[in-house]
C-alpha positions as CSV (number, residue, x, y, z in Angstrom):
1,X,27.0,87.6,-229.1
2,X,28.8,89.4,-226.3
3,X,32.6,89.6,-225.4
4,X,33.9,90.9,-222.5
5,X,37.3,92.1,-222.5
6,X,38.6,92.2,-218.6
7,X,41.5,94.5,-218.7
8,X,39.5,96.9,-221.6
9,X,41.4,99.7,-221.0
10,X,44.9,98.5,-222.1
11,X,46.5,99.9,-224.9
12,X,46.3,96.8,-227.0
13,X,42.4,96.6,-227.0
14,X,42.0,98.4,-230.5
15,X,44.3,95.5,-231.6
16,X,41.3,93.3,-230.6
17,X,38.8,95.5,-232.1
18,X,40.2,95.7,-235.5
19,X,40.6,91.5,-235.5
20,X,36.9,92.0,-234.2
21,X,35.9,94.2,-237.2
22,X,37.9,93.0,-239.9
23,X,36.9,89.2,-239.0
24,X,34.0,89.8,-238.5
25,X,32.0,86.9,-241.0
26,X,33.8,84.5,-238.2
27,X,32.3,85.9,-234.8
28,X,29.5,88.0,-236.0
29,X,29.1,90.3,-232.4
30,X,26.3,92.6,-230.9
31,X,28.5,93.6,-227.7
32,X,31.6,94.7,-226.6
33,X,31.9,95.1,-223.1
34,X,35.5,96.9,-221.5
35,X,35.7,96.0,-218.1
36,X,38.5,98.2,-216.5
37,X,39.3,100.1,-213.1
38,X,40.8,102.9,-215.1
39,X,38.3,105.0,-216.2
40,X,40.8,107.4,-218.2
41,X,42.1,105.3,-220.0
42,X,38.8,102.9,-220.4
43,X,37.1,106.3,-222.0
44,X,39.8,106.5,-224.2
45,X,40.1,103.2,-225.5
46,X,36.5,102.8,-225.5
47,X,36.2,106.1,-227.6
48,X,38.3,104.9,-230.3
49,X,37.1,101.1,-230.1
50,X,33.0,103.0,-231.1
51,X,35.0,104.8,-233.8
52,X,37.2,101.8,-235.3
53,X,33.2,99.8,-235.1
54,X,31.7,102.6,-236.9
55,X,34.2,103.3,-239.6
56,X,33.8,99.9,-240.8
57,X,30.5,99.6,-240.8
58,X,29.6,97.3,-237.8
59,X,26.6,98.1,-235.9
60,X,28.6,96.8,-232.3
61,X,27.6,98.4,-229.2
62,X,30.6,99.4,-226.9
63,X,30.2,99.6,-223.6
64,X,32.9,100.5,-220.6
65,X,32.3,99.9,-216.9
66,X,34.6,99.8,-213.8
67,X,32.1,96.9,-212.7
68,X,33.4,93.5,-213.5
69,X,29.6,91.9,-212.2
70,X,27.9,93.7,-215.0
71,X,30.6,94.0,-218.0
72,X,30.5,89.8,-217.6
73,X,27.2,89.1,-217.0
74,X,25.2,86.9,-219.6
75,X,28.7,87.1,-221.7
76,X,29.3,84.3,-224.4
77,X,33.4,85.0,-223.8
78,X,35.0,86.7,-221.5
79,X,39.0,87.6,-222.6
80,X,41.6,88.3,-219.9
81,X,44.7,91.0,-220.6
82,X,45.7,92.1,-217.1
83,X,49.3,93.4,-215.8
84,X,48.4,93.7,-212.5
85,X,51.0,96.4,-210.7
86,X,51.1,97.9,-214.4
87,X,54.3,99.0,-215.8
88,X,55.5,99.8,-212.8
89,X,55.4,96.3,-211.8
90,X,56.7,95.1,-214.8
91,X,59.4,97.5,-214.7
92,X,60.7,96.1,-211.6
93,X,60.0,92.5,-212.8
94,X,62.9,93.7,-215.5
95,X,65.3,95.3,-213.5
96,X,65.3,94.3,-209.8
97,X,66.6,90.7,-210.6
98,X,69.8,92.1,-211.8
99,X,71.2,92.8,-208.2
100,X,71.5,89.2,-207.7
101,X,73.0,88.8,-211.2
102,X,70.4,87.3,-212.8
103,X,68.1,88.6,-216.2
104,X,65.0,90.3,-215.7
105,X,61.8,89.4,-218.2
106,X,58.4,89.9,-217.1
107,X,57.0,86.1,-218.3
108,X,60.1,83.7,-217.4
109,X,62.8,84.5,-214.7
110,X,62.9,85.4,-211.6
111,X,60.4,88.3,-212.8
112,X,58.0,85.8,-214.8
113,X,57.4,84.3,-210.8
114,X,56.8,87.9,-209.6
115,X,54.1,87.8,-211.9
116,X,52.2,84.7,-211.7
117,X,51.9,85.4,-207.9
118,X,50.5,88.7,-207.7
119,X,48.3,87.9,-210.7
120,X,47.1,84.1,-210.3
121,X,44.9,85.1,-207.0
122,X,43.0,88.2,-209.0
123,X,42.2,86.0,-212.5
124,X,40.4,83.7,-209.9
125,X,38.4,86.0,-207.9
126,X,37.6,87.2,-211.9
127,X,37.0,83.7,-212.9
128,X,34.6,83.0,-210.2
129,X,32.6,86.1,-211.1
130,X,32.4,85.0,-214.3
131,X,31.0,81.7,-213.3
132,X,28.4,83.1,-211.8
133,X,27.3,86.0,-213.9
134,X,28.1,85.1,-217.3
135,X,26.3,82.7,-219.5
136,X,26.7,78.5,-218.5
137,X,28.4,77.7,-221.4
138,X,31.0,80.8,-221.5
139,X,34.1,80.4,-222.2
140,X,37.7,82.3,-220.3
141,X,40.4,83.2,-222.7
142,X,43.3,84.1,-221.1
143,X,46.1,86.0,-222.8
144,X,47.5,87.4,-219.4
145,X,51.0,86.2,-218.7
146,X,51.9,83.8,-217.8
147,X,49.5,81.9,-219.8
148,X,50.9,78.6,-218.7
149,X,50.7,79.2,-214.8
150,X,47.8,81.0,-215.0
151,X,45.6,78.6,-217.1
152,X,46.4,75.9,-215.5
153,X,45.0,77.9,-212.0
154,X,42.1,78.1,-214.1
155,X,41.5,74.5,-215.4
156,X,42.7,73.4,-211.7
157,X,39.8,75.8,-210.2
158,X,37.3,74.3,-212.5
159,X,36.7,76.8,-215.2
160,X,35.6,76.4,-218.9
161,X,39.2,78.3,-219.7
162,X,41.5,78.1,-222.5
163,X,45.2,80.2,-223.2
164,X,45.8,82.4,-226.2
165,X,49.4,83.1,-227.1
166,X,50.2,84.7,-230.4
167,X,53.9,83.8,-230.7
168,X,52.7,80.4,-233.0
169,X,50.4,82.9,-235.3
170,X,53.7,85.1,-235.4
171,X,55.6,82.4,-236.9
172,X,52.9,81.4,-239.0
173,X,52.8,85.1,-240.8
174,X,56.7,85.3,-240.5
175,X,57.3,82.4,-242.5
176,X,54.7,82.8,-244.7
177,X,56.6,86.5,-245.7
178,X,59.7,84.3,-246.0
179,X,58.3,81.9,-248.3
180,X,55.9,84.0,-250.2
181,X,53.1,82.3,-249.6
182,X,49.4,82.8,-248.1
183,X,49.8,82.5,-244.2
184,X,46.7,80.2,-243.7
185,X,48.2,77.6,-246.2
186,X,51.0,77.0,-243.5
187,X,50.7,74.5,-240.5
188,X,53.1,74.6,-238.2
189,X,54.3,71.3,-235.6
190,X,54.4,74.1,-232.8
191,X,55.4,71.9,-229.2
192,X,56.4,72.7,-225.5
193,X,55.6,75.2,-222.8
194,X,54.1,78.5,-223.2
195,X,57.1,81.0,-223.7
196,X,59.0,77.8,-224.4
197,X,58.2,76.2,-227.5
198,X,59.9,74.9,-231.2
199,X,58.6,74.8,-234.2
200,X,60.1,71.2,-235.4
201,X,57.9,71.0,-238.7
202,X,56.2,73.3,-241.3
203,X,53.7,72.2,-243.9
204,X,52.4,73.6,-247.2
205,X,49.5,72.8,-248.5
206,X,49.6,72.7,-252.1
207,X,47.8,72.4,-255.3
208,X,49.8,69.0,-255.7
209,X,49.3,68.0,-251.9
210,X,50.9,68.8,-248.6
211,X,55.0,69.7,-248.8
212,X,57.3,70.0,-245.8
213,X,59.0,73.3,-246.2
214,X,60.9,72.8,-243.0
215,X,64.0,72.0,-245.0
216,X,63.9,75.1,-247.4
217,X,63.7,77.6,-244.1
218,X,67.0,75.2,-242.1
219,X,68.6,75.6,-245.4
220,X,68.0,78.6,-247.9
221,X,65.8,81.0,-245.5
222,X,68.3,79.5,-242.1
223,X,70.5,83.0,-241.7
224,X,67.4,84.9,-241.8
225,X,65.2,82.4,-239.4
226,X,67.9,82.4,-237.1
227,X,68.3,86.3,-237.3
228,X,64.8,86.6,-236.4
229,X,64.9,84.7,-233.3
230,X,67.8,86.0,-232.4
231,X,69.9,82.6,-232.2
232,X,72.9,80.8,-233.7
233,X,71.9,79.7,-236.8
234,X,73.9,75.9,-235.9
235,X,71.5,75.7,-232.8
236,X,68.5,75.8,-235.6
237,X,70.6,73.6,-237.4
238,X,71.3,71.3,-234.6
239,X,67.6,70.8,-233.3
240,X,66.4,70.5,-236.9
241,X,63.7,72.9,-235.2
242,X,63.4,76.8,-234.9
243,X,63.2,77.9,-231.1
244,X,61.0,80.1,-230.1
245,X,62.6,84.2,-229.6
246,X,61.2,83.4,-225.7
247,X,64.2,80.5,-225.5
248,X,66.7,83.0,-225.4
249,X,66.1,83.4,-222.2
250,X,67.1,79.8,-221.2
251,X,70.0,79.3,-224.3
252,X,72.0,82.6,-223.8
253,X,70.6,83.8,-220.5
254,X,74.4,85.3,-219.5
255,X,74.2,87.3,-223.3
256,X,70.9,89.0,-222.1
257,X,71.9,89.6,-218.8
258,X,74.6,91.6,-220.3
259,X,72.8,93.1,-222.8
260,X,70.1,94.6,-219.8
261,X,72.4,96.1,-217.7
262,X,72.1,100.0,-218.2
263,X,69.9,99.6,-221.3
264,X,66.2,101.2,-220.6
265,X,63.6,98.3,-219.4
266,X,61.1,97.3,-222.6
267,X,58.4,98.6,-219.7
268,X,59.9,102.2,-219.8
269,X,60.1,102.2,-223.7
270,X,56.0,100.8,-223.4
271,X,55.7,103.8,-221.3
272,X,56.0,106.3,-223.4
273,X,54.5,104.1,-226.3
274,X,51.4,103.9,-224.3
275,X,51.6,107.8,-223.8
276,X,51.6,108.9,-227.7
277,X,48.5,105.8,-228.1
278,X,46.5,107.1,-225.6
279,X,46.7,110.6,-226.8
280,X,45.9,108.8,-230.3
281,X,43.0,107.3,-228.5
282,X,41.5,110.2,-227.3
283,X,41.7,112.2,-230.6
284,X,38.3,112.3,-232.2
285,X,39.3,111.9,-235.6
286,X,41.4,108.9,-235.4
287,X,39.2,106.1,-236.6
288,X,41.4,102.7,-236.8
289,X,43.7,101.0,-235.6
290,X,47.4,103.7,-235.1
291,X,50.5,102.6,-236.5
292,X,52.1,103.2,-233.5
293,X,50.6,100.0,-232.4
294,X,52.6,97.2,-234.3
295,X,55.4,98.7,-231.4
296,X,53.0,97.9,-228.5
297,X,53.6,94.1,-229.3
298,X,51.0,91.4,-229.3
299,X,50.9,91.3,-232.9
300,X,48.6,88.9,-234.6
301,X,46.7,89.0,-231.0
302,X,43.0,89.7,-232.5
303,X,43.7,87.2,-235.2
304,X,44.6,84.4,-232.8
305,X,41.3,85.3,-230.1
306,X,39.0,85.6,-232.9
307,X,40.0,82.2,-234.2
308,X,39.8,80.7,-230.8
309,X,36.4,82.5,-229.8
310,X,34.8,81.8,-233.8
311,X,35.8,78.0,-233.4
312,X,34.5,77.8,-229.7
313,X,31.0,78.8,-230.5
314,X,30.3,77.2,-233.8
315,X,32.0,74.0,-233.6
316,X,34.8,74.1,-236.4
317,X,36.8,71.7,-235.1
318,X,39.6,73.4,-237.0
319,X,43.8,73.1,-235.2
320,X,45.2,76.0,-233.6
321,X,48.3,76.2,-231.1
322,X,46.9,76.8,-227.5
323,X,47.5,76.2,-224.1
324,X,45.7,73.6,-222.7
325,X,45.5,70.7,-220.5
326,X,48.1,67.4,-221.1
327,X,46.2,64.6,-221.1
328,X,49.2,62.1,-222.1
329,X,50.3,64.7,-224.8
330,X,53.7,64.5,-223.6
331,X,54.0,61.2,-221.4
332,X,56.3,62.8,-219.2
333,X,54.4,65.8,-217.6
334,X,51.2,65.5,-215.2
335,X,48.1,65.0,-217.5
336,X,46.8,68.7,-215.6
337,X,50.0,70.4,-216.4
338,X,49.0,72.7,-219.3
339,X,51.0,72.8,-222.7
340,X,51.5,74.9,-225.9
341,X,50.5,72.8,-229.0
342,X,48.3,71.7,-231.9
343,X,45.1,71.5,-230.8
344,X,41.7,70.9,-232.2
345,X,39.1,73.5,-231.2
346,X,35.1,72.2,-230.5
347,X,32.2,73.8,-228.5
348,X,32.2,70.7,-226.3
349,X,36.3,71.6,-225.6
350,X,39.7,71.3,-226.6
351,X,41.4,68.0,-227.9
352,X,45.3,68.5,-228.0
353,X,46.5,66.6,-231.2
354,X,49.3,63.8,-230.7
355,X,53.0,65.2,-231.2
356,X,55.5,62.8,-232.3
357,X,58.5,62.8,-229.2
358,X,60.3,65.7,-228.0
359,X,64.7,65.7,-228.2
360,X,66.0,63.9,-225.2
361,X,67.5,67.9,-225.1
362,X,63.9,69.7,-225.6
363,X,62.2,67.0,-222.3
364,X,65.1,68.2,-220.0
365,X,64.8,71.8,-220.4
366,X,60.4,71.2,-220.5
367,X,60.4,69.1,-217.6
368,X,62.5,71.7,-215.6
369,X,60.4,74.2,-216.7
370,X,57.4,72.7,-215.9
371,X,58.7,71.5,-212.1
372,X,59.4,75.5,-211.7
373,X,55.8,76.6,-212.4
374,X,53.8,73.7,-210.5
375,X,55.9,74.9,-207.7
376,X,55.2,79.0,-208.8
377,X,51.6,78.3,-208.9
378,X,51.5,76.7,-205.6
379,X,53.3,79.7,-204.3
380,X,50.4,81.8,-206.2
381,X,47.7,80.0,-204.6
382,X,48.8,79.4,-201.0
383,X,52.2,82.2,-200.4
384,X,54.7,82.0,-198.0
385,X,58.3,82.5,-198.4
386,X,59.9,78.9,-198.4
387,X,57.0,78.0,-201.2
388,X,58.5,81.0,-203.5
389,X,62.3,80.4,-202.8
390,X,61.2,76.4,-204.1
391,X,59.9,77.7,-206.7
392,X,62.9,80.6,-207.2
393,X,65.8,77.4,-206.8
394,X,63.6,74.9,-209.7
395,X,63.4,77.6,-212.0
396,X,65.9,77.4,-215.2
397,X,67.4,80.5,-215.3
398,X,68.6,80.4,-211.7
399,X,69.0,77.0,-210.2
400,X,71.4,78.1,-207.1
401,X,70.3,78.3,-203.9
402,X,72.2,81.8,-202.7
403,X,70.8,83.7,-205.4
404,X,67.2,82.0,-205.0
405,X,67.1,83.6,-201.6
406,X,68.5,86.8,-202.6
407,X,65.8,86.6,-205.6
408,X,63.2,85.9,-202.9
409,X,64.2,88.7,-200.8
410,X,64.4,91.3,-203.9
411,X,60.8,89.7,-205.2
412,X,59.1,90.2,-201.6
413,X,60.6,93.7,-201.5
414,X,59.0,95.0,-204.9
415,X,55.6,93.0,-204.5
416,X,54.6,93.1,-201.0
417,X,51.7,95.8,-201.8
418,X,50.5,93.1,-203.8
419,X,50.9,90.5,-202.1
420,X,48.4,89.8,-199.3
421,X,50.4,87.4,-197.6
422,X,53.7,89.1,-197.8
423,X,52.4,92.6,-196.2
């Protein structure tokens, strides 16, 4: 089997390759190919990725390229990790937002649109490649933010694709740790958007049968839970549900404004992360996976592609929490708009599972949510100013109409290089 891994020379590849090798009884592979345009850091990351194969004992055959035609063709999968614009880009999608008063986050925010429209038009120019080059059946993983946006570009566009998120895995292995228990004996009722999502049930399998453990973390584990996510423990308590860390954003978006202002961007602390890995990277005896890396985050990333990828090709028809089309999962969203939840994973595709209702409380803040990023990935496909100030007024986080055109303004200003339309 051959994966392709577009984007090969980021820092969190050797994440993928140790899922890769330590999984490897679920995706048994021949080829790795790193497509990247870096070619520093590709030979770098591509160095240690041979290493990391070799040291366990897995015959896989690494290659990097520049060229996106060849690292995709005749591929079974092909996994997307791009930041287009790099840190630098992200840097401003964290920082420039707070001249008009408003929080800076590279996935939601004024900064999460910055992102989905210079990156939307390049994962379809790579999609269509792919369409040509790799194998029929091939499947697109995308776990380039924001997944939401940009897989539903993809479905919209046709392609066999499917978006990976690792923040239900996270909570899956968090609460496991909490409850002392084996993470794959937990399943979790993980609902809403990606980057906005609750997890309003937990479930234990048992030797004496399944056991609802939601109570015992809203009740013994709740200051802890609530810690961990960063919110008042009587919001848990109120939802009956834990929010996702990514909700913060929405439910105390005036508490991290504040807390930005002056403090370093998490894309200049990545910086210098991505400085000591690479020079970790490029050191001949290092061998596996650095500590340093639990930093980078994207933990539980390899874990949650190799699942996806294993259950894709042989049919397992097991649940995992992904991003995928509606279809009536939520009866008040557009069947094509794409949503983070249970679903079951075949060769043929992807069935989300039913969900009981959301809160009156969780459909308003979803159906804002997803108005904002129909009207982002509109702006993504098609540019033009007044289409990114509709989408800058509908999203959540900034809903008045002075600071959407000063957002627009500040957003043009930082992302016109790439931004074809706004040059």
């Amino acid at each position: 089997m051959k994966i392709t891994i577009v984007g090969g020379g980021s820092t969190y590849t050797p994440e993928l390759i140790d899922g890769f090798a330590r999984l490897r009884a679920d995706l048994p592979l021949d080829e790795v190919w790193l497509v990247d345009p870096d070619t520093d850091r590709l030979a770098a990351v591509a160095a240690v990725s041979e290493r990391m194969f070799a040291r366990a004992g897995y015959p896989v055959k690494v290659v990097a390229t520049s060229d996106l035609v060849a690292g995709v063709a005749d591929a079974d999968a092909v996994l997307l990790q791009l930041r287009i614009g790099g840190q630098a880009a992200r840097h401003g999608d964290e920082s420039w937002p707070h001249d008009a008063g408003c929080l800076g986050q590279e996935t939601t925010g004024p900064g999460g649109l910055a992102k989905a429209l210079r990156t939307v038009p390049v994962v379809l120019d790579i999609a269509e490649t792919v369409r040509r080059h790799a194998k029929a059946d091939a499947w697109i993983v995308d776990f380039t933010n924001p997944v939401g946006i940009v897989t539903r570009a993809l479905l919209q566009a046709g392609h066999r694709a499917v978006g990976l998120c690792n923040v239900a895995m996270g909570f899956q292995r968090r609460f496991a740790g909490v409850l002392g228990v084996d993470p794959e004996l937990l399943a979790l009722d993980h609902v809403g958007l990606n980057h906005l999502t609750w997890e309003r049930g937990v479930t234990l399998t048992t030797p004496d049968g399944p056991r609802d453990v939601m109570p015992l973390l809203l009740g013994e584990h709740l200051e802890v839970v609530a810690a961990d996510v960063r919110m008042p423990a009587s919001l848990l308590t109120l939802q009956r549900a834990i929010p996702s860390y990514y909700l913060r954003y929405y439910y105390a978006a005036d508490r991290v404004l504040r807390e930005q202002i002056g403090a370093p961007t998490r894309a200049q602390q990545v910086l210098a992360l991505e400085a000591a890995l690479l020079a970790k990277y490029r050191d001949p005896a290092v061998d596996q996976k650095p500590a340093e890396l639990e930093k980078r985050g994207g933990a539980y990333y390899s874990d949650a592609a190799v699942a996806v990828i294993a259950s894709l090709a042989t049919d397992r028809g097991d649940v995992q929490a992904l991003n995928v089309r509606n279809d009536g999962t939520f009866a008040f969203l557009p069947d094509d708009h794409v949503i983070e939840v249970p679903t079951q994973v075949h060769a043929a595709g992807l069935r989300p599972q039913p969900v009981a209702p959301l809160s009156d409380d969780m459909v308003a803040i979803v159906s804002h949510a997803a108005a904002y990023e129909r009207l982002a990935l509109d702006a993504a496909l098609h540019g033009g100013r007044d289409r990114v100030v509709r989408a800058m007024l509908a999203n959540p986080v900034v809903g008045q109409y002075d600071t959407a055109e000063r957002l627009t303004d500040l957003l043009l200003a930082a992302n016109a290089q790439h931004l074809a339309w706004a040059r």
